[in-house]
PASEBA-1860 file (N, C-alpha, C; in nm, 3 decimals):
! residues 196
1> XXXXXXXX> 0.865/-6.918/3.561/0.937/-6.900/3.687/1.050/-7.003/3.699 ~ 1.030/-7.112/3.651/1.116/-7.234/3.700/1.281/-7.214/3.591 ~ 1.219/-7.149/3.480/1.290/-7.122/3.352/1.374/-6.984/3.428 ~ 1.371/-6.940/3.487/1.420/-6.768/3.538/1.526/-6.863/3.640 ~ 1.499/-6.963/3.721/1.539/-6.987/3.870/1.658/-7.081/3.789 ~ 1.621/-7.140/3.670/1.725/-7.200/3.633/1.846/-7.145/3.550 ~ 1.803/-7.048/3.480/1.906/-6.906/3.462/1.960/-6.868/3.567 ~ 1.939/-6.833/3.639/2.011/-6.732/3.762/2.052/-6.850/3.854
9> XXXXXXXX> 2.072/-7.000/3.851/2.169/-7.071/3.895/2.253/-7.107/3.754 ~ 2.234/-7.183/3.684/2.291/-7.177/3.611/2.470/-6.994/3.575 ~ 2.408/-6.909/3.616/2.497/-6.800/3.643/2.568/-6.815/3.723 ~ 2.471/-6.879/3.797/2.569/-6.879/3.978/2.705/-6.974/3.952 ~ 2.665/-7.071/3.876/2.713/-7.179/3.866/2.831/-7.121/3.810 ~ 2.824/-7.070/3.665/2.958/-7.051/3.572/3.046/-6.918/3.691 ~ 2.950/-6.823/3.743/3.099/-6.724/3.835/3.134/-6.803/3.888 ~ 3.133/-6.932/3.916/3.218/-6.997/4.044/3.289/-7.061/4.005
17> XXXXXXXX> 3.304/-7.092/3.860/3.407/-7.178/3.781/3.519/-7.116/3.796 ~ 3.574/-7.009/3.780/3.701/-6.960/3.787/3.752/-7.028/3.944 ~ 3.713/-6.955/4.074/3.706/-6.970/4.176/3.795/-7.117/4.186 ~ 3.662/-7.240/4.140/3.701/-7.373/4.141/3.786/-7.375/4.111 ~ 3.823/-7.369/3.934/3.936/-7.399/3.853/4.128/-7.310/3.873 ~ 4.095/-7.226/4.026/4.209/-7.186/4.087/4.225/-7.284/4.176 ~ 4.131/-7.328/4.268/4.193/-7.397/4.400/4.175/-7.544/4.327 ~ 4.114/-7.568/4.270/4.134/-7.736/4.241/4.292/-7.734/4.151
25> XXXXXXXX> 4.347/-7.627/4.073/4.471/-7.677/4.020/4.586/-7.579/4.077 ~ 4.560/-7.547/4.187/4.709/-7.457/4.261/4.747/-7.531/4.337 ~ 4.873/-7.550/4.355/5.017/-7.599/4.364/5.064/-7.545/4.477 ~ 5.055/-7.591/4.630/5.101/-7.493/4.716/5.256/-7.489/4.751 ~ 5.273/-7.621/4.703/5.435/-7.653/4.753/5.526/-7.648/4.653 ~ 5.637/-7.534/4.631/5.686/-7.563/4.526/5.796/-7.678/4.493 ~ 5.861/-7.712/4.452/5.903/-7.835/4.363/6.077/-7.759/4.412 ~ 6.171/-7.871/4.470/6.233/-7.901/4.563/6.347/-7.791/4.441
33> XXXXXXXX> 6.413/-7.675/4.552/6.521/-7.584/4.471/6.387/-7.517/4.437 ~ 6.269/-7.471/4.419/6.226/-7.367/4.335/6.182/-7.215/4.484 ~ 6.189/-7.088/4.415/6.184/-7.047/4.510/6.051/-6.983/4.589 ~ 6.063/-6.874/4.676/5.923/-6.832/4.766/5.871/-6.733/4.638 ~ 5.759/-6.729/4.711/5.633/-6.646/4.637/5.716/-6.489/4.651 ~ 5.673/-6.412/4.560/5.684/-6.281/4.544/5.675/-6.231/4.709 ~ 5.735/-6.100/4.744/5.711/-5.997/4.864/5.632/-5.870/4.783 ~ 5.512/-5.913/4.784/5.390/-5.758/4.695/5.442/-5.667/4.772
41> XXXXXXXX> 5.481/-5.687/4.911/5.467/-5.510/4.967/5.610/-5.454/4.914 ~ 5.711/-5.550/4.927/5.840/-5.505/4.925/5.820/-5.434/4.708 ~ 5.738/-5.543/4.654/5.733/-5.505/4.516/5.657/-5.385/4.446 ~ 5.575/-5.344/4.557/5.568/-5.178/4.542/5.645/-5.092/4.528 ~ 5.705/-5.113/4.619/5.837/-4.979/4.598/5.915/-4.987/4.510 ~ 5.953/-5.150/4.447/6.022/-5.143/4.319/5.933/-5.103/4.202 ~ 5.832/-5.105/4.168/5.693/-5.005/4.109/5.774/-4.891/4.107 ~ 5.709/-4.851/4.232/5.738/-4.704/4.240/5.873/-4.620/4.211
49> XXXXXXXX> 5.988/-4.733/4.259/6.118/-4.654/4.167/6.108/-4.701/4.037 ~ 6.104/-4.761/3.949/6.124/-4.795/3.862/6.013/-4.690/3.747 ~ 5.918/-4.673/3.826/5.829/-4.526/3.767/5.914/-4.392/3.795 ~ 5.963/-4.327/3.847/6.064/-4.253/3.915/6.197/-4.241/3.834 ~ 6.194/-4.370/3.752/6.347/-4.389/3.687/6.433/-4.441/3.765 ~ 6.446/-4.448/3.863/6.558/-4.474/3.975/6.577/-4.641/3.979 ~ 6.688/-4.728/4.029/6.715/-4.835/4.040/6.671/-4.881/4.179 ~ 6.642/-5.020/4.190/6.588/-5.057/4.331/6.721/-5.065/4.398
57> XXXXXXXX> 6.694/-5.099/4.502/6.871/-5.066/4.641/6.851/-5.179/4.752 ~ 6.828/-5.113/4.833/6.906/-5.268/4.965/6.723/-5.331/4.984 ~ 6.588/-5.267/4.914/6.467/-5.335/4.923/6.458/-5.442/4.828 ~ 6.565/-5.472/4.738/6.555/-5.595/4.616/6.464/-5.670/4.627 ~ 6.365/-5.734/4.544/6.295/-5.844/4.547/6.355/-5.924/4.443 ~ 6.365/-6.096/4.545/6.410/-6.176/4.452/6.310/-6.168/4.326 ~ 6.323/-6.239/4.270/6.248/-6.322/4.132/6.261/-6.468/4.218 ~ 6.124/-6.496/4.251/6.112/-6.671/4.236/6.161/-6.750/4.120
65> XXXXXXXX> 6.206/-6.822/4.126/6.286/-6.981/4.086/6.141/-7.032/4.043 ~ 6.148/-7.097/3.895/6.064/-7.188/3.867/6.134/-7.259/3.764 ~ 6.048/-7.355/3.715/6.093/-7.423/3.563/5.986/-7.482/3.527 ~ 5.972/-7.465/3.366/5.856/-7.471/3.298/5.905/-7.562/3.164 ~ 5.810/-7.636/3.140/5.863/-7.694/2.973/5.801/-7.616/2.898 ~ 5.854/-7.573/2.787/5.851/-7.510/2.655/5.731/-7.556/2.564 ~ 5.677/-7.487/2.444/5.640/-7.543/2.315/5.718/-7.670/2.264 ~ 5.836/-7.620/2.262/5.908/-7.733/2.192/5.965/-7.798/2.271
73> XXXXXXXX> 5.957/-7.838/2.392/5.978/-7.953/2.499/6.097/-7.916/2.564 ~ 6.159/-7.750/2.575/6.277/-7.728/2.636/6.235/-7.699/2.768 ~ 6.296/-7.757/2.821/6.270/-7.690/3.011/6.354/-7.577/3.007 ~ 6.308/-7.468/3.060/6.335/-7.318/3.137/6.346/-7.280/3.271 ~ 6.423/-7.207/3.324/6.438/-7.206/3.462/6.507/-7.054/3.488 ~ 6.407/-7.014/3.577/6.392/-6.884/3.609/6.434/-6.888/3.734 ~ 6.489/-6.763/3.785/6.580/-6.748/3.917/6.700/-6.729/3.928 ~ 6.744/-6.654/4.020/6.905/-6.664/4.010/6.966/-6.601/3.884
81> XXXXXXXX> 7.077/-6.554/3.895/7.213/-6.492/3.807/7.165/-6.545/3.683 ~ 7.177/-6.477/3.578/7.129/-6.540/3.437/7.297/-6.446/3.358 ~ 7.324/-6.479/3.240/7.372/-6.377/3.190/7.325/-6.298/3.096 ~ 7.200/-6.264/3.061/7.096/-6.140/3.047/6.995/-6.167/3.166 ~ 6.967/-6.052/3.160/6.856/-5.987/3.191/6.707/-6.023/3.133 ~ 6.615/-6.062/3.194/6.525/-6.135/3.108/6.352/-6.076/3.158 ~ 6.260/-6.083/3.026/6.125/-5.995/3.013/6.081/-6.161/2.997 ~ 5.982/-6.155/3.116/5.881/-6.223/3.147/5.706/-6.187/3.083
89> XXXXXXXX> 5.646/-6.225/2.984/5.539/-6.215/2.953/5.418/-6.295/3.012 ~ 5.361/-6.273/3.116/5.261/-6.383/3.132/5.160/-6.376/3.030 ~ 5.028/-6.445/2.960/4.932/-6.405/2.886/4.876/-6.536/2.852 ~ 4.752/-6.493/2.763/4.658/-6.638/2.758/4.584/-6.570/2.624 ~ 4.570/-6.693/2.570/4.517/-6.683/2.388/4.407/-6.628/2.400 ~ 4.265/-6.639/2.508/4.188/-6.562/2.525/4.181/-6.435/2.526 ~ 4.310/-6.362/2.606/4.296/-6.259/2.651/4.301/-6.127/2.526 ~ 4.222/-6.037/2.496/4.240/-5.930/2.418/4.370/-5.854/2.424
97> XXXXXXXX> 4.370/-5.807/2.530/4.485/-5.666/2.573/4.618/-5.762/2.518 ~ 4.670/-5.899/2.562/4.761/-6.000/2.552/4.791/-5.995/2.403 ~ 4.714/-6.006/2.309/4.739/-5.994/2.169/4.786/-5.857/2.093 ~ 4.718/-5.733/2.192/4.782/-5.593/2.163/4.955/-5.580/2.232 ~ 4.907/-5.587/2.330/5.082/-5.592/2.407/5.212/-5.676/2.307 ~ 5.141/-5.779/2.269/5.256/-5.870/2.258/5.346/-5.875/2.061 ~ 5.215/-5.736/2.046/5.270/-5.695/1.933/5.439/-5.595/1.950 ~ 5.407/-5.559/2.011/5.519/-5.433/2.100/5.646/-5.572/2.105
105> XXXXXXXX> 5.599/-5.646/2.195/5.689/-5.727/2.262/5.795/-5.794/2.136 ~ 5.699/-5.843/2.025/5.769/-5.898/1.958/5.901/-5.815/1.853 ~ 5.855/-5.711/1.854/5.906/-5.571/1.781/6.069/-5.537/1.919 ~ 5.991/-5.545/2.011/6.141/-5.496/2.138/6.238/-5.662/2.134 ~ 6.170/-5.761/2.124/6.272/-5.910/2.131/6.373/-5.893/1.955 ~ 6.321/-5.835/1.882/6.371/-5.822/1.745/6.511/-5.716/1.770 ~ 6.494/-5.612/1.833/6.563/-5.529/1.879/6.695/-5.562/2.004 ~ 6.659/-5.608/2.103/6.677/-5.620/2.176/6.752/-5.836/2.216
113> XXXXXXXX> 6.721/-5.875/2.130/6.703/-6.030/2.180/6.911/-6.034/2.235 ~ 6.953/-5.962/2.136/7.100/-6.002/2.208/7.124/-5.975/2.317 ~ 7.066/-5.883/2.400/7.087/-5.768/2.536/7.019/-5.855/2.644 ~ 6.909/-5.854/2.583/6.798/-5.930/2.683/6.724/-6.046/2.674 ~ 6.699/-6.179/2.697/6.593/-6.285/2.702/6.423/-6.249/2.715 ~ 6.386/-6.334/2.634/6.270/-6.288/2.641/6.188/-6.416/2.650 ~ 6.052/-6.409/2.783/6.023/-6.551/2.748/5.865/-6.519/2.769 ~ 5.797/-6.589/2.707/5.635/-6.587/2.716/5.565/-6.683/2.819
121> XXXXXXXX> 5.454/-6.625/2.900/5.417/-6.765/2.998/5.300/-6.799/2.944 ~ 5.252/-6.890/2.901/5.092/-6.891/2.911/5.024/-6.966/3.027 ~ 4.956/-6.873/3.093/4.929/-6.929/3.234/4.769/-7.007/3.223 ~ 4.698/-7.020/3.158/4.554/-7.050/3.152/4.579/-7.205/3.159 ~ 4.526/-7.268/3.270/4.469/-7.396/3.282/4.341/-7.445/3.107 ~ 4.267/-7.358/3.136/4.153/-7.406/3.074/4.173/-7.374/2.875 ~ 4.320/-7.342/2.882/4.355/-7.321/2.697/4.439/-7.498/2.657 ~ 4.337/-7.522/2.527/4.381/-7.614/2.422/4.498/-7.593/2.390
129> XXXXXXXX> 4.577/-7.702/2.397/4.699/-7.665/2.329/4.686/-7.567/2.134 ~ 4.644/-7.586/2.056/4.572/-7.611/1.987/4.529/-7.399/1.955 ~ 4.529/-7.372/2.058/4.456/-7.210/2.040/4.616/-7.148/2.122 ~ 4.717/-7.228/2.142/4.816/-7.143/2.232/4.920/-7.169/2.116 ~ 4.915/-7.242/2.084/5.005/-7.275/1.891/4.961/-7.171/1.794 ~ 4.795/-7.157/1.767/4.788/-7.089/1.676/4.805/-6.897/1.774 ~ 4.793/-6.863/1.838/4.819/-6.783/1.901/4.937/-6.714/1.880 ~ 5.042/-6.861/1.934/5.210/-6.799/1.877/5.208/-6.801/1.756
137> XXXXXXXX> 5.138/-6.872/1.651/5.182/-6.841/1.536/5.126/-6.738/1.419 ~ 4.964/-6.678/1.502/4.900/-6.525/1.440/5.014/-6.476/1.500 ~ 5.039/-6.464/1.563/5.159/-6.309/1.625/5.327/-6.319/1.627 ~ 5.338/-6.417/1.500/5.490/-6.445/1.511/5.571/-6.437/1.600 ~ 5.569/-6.513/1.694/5.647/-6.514/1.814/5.753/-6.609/1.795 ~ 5.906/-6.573/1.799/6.009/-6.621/1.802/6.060/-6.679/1.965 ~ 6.029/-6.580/2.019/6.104/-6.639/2.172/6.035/-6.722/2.212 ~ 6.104/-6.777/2.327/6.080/-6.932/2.407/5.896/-6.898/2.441
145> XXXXXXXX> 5.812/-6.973/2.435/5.730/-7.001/2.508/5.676/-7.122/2.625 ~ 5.660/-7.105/2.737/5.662/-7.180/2.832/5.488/-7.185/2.829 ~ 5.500/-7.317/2.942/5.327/-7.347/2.950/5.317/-7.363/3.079 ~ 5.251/-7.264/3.178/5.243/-7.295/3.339/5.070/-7.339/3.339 ~ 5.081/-7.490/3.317/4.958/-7.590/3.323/4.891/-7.602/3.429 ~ 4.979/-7.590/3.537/4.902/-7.586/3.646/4.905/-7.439/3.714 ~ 4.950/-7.306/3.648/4.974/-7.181/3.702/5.048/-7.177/3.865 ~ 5.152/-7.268/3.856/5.250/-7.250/3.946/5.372/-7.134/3.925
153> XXXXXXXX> 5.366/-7.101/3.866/5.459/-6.977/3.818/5.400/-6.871/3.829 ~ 5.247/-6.861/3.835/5.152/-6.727/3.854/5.158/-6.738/3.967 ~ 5.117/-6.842/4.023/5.118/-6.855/4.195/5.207/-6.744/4.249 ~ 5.348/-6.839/4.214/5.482/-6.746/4.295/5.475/-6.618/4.235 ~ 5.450/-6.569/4.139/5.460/-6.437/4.092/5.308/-6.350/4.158 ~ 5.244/-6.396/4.237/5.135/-6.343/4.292/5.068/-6.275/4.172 ~ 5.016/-6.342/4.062/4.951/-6.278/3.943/4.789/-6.263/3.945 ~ 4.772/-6.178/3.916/4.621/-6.097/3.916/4.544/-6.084/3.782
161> XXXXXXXX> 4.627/-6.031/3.740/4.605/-5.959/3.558/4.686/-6.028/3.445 ~ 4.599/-6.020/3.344/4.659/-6.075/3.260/4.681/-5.935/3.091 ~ 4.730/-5.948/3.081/4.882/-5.962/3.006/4.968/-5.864/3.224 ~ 5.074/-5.954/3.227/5.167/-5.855/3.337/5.278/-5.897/3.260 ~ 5.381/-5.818/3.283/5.544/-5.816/3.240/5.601/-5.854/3.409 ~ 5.689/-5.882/3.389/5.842/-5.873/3.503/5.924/-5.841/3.394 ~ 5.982/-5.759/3.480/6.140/-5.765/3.411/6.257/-5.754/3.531 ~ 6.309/-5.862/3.503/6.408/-5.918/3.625/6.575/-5.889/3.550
169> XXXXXXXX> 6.656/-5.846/3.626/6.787/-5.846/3.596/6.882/-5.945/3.612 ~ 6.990/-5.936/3.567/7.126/-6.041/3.548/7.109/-6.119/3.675 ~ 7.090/-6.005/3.819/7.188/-6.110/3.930/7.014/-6.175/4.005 ~ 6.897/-6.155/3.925/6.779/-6.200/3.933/6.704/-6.156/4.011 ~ 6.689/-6.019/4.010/6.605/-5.954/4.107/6.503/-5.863/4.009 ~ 6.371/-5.875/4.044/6.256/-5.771/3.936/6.277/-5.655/4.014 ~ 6.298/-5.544/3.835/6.310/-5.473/3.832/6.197/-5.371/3.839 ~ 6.085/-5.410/3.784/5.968/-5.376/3.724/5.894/-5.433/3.660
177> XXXXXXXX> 5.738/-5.431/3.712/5.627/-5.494/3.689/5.521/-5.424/3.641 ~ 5.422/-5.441/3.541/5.372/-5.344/3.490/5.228/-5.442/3.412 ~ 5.144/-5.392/3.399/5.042/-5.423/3.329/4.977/-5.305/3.206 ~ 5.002/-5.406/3.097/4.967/-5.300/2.926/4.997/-5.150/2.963 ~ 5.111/-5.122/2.915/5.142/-5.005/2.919/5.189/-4.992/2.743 ~ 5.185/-4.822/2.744/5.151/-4.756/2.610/5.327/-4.842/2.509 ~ 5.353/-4.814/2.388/5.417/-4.865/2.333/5.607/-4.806/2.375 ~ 5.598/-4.672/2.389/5.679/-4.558/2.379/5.751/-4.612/2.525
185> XXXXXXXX> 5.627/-4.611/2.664/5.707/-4.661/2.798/5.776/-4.775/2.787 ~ 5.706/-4.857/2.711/5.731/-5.021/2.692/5.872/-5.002/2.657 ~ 5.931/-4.968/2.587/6.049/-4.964/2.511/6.137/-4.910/2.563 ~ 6.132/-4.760/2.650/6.221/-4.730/2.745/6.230/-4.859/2.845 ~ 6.101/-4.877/2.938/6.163/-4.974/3.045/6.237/-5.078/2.970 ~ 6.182/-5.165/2.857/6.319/-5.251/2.839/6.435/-5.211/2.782 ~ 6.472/-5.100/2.712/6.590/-5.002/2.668/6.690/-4.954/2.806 ~ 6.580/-4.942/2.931/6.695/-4.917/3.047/6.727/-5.141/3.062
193> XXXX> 6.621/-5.178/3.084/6.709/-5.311/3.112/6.829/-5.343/3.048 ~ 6.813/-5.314/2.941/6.908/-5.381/2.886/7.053/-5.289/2.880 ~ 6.995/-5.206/2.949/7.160/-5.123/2.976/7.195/-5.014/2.820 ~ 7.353/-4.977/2.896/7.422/-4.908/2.815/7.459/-4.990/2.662
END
């Protein structure tokens, strides 16, 4: 009995680790110039046109403002007018689906890298540096990778799921947000980003 009661806390214990390991390392205030959290309701409807084919209109959602240091110690900064258009990868070395997706991804940045920016987030608090190195380097990843250590960049992006895309345009507004989608869609939505 005592052996059962200590299993079934012991359980209790690890579901609540996630829980913890959100509010003990979220970031409520962002960092002076960075911008507001996502508008989810307003970012439905850009969903929904952007499924539709159609361009978003006077409902724009910004793209929050952040900045992140790199693998290789470059700071990045998201927000605002860019001159591409840029595919946001969030993902984490754990994650399964993240290692299927990001096969696609690396195949559309090969294609695509002159048209469009491409940058990887890895949002997991609880990943070794160590498994996010060998990660980028099973899946040959060329583009920038950023490290949101404390998932202040998931924060503002109101992130749920892991592998999600953004794809935000020139004057920095997301276009479309999407979670693991088939290879064929993948390639149109970034084939319309990146224009004519």
């Amino acid at each position: 009995m005592k052996k059962m009661i200590s299993v079934l806390v012991g359980i209790l214990l690890l579901s609540c680790l996630p829980l913890y390991l959100h509010v003990a390392h979220k970031n409520t205030e962002p960092s002076p110039g960075e911008g507001q959290k996502l508008d989810v309701h307003k970012l439905e409807s850009i969903v929904n046109l952007a499924s539709s084919g159609d361009r978003p209109g006077a409902n724009d959602v910004k793209a929050p403002s952040f900045t992140l240091k790199s693998l290789d110690g470059s700071y990045y900064t998201i927000g605002g007018k860019r001159e591409k258009p840029v595919v946001i990868h969030f993902w984490a070395s754990w994650c399964e689906a993240c290692s299927v997706e990001v096969v696609q991804l690396r195949k559309l940045y090969a294609q695509y890298k002159n048209q469009v920016d491409f940058l990887g987030i890895n949002v997991s608090t609880e990943e070794k540096p160590e498994n996010i190195e060998k990660f980028v380097k099973q899946n040959n990843l060329t583009y920038p990778i950023l490290l949101d250590e404390h998932k202040h960049a998931a924060d503002l992006y109101e992130l749920h799921a892991l592998p999600t895309v953004f794809l935000i345009d020139k004057n920095g507004f997301v276009v479309d947000t999407f979670h693991m989608v088939d290879p064929l869609e993948l390639n149109e939505k970034i084939g319309r980003l990146a224009g004519p």
